[in-house]
C-alpha positions in Angstrom: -4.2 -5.6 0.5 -6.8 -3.9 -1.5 -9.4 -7.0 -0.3 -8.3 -6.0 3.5 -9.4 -2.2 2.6 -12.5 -3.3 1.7 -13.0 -5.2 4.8 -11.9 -2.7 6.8 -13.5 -0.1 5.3 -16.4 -1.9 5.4 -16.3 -2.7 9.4 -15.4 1.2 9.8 -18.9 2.4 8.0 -21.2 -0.2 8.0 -23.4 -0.1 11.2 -24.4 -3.9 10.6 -23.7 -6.5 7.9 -26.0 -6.1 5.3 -28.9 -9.1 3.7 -27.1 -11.5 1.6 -28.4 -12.3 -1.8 -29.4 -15.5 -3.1 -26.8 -16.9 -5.4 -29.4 -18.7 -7.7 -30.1 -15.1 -8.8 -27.3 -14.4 -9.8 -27.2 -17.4 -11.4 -30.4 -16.9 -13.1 -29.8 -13.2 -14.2 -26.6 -14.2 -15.9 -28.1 -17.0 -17.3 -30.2 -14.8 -19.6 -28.6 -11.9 -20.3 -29.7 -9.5 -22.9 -29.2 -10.2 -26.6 -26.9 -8.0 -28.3 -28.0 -7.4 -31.8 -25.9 -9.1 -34.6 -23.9 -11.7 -33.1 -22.5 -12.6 -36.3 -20.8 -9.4 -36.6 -19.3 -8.5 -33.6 -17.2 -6.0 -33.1 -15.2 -5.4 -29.9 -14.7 -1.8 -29.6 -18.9 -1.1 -30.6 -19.5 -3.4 -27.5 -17.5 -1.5 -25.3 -18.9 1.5 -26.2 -22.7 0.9 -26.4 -23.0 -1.9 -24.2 -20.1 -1.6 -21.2 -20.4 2.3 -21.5 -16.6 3.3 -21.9 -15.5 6.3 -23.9 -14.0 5.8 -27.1 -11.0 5.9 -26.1 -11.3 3.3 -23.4 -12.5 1.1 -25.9 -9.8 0.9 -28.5 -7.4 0.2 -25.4 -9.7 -2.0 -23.8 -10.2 -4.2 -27.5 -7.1 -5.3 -27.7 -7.3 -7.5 -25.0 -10.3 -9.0 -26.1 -9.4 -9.9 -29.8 -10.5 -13.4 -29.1 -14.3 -12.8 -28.3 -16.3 -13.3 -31.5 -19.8 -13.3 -29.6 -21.4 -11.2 -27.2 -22.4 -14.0 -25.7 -19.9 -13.9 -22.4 -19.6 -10.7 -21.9 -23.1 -9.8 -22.2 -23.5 -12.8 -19.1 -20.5 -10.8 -17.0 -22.5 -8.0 -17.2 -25.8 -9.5 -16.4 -23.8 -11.3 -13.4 -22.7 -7.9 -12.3 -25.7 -6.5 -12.4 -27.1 -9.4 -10.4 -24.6 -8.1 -7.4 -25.9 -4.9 -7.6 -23.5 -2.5 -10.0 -24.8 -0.1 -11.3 -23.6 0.9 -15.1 -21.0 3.1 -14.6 -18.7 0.6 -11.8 -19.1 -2.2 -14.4 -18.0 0.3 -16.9 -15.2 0.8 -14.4 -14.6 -2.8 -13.5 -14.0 -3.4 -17.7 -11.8 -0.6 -17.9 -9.1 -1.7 -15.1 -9.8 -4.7 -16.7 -11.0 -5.7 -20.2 -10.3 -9.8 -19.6 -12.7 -9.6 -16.9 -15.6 -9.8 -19.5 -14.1 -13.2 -20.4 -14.7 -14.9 -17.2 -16.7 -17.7 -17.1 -19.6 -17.0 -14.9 -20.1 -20.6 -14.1 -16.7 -21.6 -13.7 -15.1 -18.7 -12.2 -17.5 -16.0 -10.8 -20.2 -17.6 -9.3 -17.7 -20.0 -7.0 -15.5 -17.2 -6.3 -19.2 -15.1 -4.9 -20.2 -18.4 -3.5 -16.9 -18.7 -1.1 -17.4 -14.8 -0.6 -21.4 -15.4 0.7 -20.4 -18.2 2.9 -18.0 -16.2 4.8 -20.6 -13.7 5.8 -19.9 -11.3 2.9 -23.1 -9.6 1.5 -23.6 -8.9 -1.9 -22.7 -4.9 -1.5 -19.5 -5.9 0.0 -18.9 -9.0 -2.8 -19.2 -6.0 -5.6 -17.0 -3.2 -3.7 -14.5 -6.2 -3.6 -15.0 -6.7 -7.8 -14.7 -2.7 -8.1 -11.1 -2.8 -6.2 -9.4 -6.1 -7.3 -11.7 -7.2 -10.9 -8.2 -8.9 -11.9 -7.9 -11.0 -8.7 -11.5 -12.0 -8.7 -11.0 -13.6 -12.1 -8.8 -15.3 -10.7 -9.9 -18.0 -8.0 -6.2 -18.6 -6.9 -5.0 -14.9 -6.1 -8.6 -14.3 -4.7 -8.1 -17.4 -2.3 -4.1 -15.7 -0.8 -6.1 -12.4 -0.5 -8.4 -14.2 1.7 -5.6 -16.0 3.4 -4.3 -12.8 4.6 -7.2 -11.3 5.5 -9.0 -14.0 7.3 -8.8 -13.0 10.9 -10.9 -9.8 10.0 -13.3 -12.1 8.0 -14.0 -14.7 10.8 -14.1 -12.0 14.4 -17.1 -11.4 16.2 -17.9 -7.8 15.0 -19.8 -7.1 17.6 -17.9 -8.3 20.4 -14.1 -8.0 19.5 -13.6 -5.8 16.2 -16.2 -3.2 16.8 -15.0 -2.1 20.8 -11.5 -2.3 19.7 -12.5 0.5 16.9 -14.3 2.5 19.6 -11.4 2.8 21.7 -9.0 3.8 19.2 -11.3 5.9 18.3 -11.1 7.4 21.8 -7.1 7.8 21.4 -7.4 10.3 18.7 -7.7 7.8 16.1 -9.5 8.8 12.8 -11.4 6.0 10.5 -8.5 6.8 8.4 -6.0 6.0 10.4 -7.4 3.1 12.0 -7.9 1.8 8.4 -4.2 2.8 7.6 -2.9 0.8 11.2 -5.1 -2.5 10.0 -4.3 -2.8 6.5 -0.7 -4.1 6.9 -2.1 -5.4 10.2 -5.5 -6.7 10.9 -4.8 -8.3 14.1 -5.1 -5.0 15.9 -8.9 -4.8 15.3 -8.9 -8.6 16.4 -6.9 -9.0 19.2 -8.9 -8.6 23.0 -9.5 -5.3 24.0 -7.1 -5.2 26.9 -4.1 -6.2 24.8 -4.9 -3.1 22.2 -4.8 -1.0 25.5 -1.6 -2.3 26.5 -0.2 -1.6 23.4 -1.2 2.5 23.5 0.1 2.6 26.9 3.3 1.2 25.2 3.1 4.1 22.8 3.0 6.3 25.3 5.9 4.5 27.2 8.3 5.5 24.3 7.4 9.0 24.3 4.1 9.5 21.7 1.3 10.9 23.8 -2.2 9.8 22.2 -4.1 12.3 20.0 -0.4 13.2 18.6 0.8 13.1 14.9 2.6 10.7 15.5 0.6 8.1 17.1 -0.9 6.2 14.4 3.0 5.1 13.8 4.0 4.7 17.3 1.0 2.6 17.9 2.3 0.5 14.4 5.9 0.1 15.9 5.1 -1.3 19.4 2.0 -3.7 18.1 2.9 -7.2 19.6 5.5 -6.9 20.9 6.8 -7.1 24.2 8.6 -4.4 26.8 11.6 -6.1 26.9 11.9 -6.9 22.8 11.3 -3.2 22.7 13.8 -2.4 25.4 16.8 -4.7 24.0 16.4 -2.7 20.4 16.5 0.8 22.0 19.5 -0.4 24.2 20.9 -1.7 20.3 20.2 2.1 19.4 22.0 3.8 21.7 25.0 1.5 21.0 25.3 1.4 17.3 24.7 5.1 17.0 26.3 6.4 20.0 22.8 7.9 21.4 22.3 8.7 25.2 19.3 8.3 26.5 17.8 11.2 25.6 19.1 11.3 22.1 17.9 7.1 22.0 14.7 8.6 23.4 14.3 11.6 20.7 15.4 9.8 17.8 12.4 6.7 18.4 10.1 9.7 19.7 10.5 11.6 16.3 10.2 8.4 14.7 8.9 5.1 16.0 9.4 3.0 13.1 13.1 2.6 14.0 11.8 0.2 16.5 11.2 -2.2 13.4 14.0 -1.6 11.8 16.2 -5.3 11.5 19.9 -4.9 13.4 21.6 -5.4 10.0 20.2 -2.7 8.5 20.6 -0.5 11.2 24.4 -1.1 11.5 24.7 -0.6 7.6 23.3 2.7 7.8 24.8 3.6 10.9 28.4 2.3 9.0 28.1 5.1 6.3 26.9 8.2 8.2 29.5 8.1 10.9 32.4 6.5 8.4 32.0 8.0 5.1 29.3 11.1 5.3 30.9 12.3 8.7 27.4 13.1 10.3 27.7 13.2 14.5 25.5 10.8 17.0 23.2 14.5 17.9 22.6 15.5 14.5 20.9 11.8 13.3 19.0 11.7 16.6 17.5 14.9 15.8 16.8 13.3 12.2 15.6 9.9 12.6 13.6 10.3 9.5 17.0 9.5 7.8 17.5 6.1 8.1 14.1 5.4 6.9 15.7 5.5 3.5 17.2 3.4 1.2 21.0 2.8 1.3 21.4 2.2 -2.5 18.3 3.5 -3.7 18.7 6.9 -2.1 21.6 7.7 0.7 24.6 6.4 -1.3 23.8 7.9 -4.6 22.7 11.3 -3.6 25.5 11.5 -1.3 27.7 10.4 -3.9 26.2 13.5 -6.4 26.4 16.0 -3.9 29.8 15.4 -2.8 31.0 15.6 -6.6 29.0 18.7 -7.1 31.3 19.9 -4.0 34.2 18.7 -5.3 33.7 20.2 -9.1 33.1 23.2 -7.8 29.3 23.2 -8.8 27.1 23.8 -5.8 26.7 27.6 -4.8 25.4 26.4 -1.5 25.5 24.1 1.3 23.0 21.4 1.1 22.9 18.4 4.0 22.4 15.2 3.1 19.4 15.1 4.9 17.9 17.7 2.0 18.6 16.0 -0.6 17.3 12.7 0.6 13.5 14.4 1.6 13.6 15.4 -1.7 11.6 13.6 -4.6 13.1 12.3 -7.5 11.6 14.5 -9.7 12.9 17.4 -7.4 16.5 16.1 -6.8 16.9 15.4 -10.3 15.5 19.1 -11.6 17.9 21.0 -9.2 20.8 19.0 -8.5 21.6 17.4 -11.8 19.8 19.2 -14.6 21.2 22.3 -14.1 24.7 20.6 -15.0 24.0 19.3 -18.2 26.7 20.5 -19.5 29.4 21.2 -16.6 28.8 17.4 -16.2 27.6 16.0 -18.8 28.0 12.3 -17.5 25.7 13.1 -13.8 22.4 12.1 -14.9 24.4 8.6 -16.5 26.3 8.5 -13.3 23.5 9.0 -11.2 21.2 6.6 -12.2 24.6 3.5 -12.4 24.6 4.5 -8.5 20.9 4.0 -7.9 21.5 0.3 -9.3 24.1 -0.1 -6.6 27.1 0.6 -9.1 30.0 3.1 -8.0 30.8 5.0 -11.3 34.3 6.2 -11.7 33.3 9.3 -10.8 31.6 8.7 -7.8 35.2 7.1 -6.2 36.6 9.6 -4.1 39.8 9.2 -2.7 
């Protein structure tokens, strides 16, 4: 994911690919490296700090994972190599603090085939060192590198000038931000490489199910009908209005307010659907209205803050009457200061209780008859 952002991001502000650098210089420039002084004696965290540029701090954090180097002699070629793809100080300062290991990468065996497989895909030496700023770990790593690639490979190989870049304009004409065109492509490139007509039949799709273009919501909408067809999209709102008792204007609200239901699988749909009717209560109306709801988790969130407030209910404890739906668009941080914190010692076993339910258990408490 983070190589796709850079790819994307890169497609979003670059007006044009920039010069690629010969790979014999970066060769060459980690090749000789400058000599640290005293060898003989080297000491991690005084490397990290005079040479890399970290604070302190940094360092002593940072040392620990390189116990093993007894020689400047590596990292001083990382940081040459580096250099060579044009980062400045302070991002290979950056690059060793995410992380330390990355100073004990072979430059022969590791870096320069990983920038050479990089360069002949059409990536430019900017680009290669934005990539080594986001992901330093996977690009030690040839094998994680090469999935990253895997994934993002349509985006790599499309005409940018013929495909990606008009597809980009026109979104852009929608109401589309850069930010939101990168947010659309990063869990789904094909968008930006698809032909231009298909793209368009897709926003007229979006604005089939309800989400006019320039909206809030359109970004999403956009996201739930990509690729796929108007009768795949028809039979799931027709399996809407059956599992939770919608009309069709409570089908139409419920996917208008939020358009993600649309990829939501038919088990999980019918789970959900299961424990607001059966054991919350909740009517067919007031879900529709609240789509947002069954965007959550069933056993990570629903079932154990259900579970809490109906024994706060129960005990006598809550002072007021809070909806499920509250307590579930609540952080965990939040939930947990106002709902069980302040019951410490009415019930001293909620927090314990609590947390058993968010691992899928059903405390003795929590079993209501």
């Amino acid at each position: 994911l983070r190589l796709r952002k850079c790819v994307v991001s890169c497609i979003l502000s670059s007006p044009s690919t920039s010069a690629i650098s010969p790979l014999r210089r970066l060769l060459s420039a980690a090749a000789s490296p400058p000599i640290s002084p005293n060898p003989s004696s080297f000491a991690v965290e005084d490397y990290l700090v005079g040479t890399c540029g970290l604070s302190r701090p940094q360092a002593l954090k940072a040392s620990k994972k390189l116990s093993h180097l007894n020689s400047p002699a590596n990292p001083d070629a990382v940081l040459a190599f580096l250099a060579g793809l044009g980062l400045s100080g302070a991002d290979a300062a950056a690059v060793v603090a995410k992380d330390p290991q990355f100073l004990g990468a072979k430059v022969d065996k590791t870096l320069a085939p990983v920038v050479a497989g990089l360069t002949g895909l059409g990536l430019s030496s900017p680009e290669i060192a934005r990539i080594v700023s986001l992901t330093p770990d996977g690009f030690r790593r040839r094998s994680i590198l090469s999935r990253l690639l895997k994934r993002s490979s349509c985006l790599l190989f499309s005409d940018l000038d013929k495909v990606v870049k008009p597809n980009v304009v026109f979104l852009r004409e929608c109401g589309l931000g850069d930010c939101d065109i990168a947010k659309l492509c990063i869990h789904g490139p094909r968008m930006l490489t698809t032909n231009l007509e298909r793209v368009r039949a897709m926003v007229t799709c979006a604005e089939g199910i309800g989400v006019p273009r320039g909206s809030a919501m359109f970004r999403k909408a956009l996201h739930a009908v990509a690729f796929q067809s108007k009768e795949k999209i028809a039979a799931k709102v027709d399996y809407l209005k059956n599992t939770f008792r919608w009309s069709d204007a409570e089908a139409s609200i419920a996917v208008r307010k939020y358009p993600g239901l649309l990829r939501k699988s038919k088990e999980s749909l019918k789970h959900r659907s299961e424990f607001l009717f059966s054991e919350v209560g909740l009517e067919p109306a007031y879900i529709a209205h609240r789509p947002e709801i069954l965007s959550y988790s069933m056993e990570g969130r629903l079932r154990p803050r259900y579970y809490v407030i109906k024994f706060l209910k129960q005990s006598g404890l809550l002072d007021r009457d809070l909806s499920l739906y509250s307590a579930v668009k609540m952080t965990d941080k939040v939930f947990v200061e106002k709902l069980i914190c302040p019951h410490k010692e009415a019930a001293a076993h909620l927090a314990e209780d609590y947390a058993a339910a968010c691992k899928g258990e059903v405390p003795t408490n929590f079993r209501f008859t």
